[in-house]
C-alpha positions as CSV (number, residue, x, y, z in Angstrom):
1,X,151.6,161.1,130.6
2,X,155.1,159.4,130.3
3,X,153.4,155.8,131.9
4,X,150.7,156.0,128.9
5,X,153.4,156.4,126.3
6,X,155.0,153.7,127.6
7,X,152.2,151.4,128.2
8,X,150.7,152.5,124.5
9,X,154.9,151.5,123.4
10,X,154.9,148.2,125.1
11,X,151.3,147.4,123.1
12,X,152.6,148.2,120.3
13,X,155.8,145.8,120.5
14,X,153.5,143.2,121.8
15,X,151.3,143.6,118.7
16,X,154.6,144.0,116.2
17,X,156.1,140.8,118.3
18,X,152.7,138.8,117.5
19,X,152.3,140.4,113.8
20,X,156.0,139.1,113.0
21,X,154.2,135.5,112.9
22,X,151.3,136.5,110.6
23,X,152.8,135.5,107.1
24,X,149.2,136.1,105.6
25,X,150.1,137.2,102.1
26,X,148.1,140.4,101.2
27,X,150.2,141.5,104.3
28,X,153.6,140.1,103.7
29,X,153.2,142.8,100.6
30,X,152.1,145.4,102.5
31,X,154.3,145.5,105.4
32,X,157.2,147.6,104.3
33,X,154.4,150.3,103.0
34,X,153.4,150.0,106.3
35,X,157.0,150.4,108.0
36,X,157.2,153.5,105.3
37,X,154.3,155.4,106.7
38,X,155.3,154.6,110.7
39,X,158.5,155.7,109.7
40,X,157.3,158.8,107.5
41,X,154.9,160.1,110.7
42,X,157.1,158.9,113.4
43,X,153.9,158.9,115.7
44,X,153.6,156.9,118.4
45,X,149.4,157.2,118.5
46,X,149.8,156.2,114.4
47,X,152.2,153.3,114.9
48,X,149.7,152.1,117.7
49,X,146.7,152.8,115.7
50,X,148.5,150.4,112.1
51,X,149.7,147.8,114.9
52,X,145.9,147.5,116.2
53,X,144.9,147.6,112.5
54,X,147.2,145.1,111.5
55,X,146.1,142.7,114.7
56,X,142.8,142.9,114.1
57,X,143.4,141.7,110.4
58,X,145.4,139.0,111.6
59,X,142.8,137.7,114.1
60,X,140.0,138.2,111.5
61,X,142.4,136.0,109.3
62,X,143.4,133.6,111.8
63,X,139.0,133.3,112.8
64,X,138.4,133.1,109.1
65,X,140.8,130.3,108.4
66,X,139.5,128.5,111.1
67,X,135.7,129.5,110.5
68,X,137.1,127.3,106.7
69,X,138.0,125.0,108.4
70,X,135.0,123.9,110.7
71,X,133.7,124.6,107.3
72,X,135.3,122.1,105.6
73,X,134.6,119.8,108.4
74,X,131.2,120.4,108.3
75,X,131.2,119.9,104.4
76,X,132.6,116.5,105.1
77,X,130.0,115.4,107.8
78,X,127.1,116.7,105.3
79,X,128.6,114.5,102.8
80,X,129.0,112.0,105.1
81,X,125.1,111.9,106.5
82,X,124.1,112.2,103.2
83,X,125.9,109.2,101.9
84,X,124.0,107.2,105.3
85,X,120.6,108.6,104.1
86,X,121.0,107.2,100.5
87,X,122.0,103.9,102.2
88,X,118.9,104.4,104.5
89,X,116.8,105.5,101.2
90,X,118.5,102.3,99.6
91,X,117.3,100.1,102.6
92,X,113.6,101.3,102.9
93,X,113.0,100.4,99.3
94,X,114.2,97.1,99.4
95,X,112.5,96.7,102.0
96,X,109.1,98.5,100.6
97,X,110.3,95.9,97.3
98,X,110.5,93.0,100.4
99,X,106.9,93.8,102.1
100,X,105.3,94.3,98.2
101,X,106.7,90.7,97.6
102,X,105.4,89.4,100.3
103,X,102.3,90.9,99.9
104,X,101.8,89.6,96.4
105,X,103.1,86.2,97.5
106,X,100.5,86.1,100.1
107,X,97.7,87.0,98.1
108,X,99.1,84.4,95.3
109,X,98.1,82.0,98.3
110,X,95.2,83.3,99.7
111,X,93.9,82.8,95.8
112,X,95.0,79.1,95.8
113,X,93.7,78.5,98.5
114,X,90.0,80.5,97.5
115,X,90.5,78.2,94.6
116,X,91.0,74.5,96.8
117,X,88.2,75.9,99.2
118,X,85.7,76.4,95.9
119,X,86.7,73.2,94.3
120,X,86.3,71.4,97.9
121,X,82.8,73.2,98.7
122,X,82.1,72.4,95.1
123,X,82.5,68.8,95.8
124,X,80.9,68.8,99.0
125,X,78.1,70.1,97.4
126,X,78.0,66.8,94.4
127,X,78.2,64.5,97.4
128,X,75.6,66.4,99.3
129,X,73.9,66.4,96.1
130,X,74.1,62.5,95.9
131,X,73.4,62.1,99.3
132,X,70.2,63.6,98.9
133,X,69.5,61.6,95.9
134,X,70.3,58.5,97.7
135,X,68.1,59.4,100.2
136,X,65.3,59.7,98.0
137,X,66.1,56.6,96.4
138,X,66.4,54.9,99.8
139,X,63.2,56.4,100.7
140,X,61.4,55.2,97.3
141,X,63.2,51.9,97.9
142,X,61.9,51.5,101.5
143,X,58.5,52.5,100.3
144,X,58.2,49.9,97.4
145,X,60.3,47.6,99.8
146,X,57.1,47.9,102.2
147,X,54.7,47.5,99.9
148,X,56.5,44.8,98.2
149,X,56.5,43.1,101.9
150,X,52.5,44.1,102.4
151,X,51.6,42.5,99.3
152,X,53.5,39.3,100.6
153,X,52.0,39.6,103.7
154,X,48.5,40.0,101.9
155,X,49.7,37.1,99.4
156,X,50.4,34.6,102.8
157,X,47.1,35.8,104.3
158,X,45.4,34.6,101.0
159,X,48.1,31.1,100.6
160,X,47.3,30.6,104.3
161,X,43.5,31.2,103.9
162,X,42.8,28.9,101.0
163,X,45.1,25.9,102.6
């Protein structure tokens, strides 16, 4: 019994020797309540049990300051991908703004150049157009050319029949 007495004393000292570190507030103002009552009980078991109460506040403070922290760092990554997204967002409209521009420029073309074709097939279709007439004319022509060149035949015939 005497070498669990000792081993639950040397705990204990370990814990006090730790806790004398802890300068956690709420506890700074607690301790000397908490001397009073290990004093007032003079218990080994009781001392043990506030030392193992008193470590497991500081761990919990010690895991919940550093729990802020990763927190904080977190915080500051969030804030930090959410300032690339808005840069991203920024990029994909210009972009979108870049490709509409393009677009409309392309089409602005794409009507110029409906409008040259028109006007050219328009004036492909006059010259066709006059073509035809000439053709008709040159046909006429070549018709009253040929007669024109019978009658003369006809005409020498009769000159060359009456000489």
């Amino acid at each position: 019994m005497l070498s669990r007495q000792a081993s639950l004393r040397a705990q204990t000292k370990r814990i006090k020797q730790s806790l004398k570190k802890f300068n956690y507030e709420p506890y700074v103002i607690l301790r000397p309540l908490i001397n009073k009552i290990e004093e007032e009980f003079k218990s080994d078991k009781i001392e043990n049990l506030i030392a193992q109460i008193s470590e497991n506040w500081m761990n919990a403070t010690m895991e919940l300051a550093e729990l802020k922290n990763k927190h904080e760092i977190t915080i500051t990554h969030i804030e930090d991908i959410d300032l690339e997204k808005t840069g991203y967002v920024s990029q994909i409209a210009n972009v979108e703004n870049r490709i509409k521009n393009l677009i409309d420029e392309n089409n602005e073309q794409i009507q110029t150049m409906d409008e040259e074709l028109k006007k050219y097939k328009d004036i492909a279709s006059k010259i066709n157009n006059k073509n035809n007439s000439l053709e008709k004319q040159i046909i006429i022509l070549t018709k009253q050319d040929n007669e024109q060149q019978e009658k003369i035949t006809n005409l020498k015939h009769i000159i060359t029949e009456k000489t």
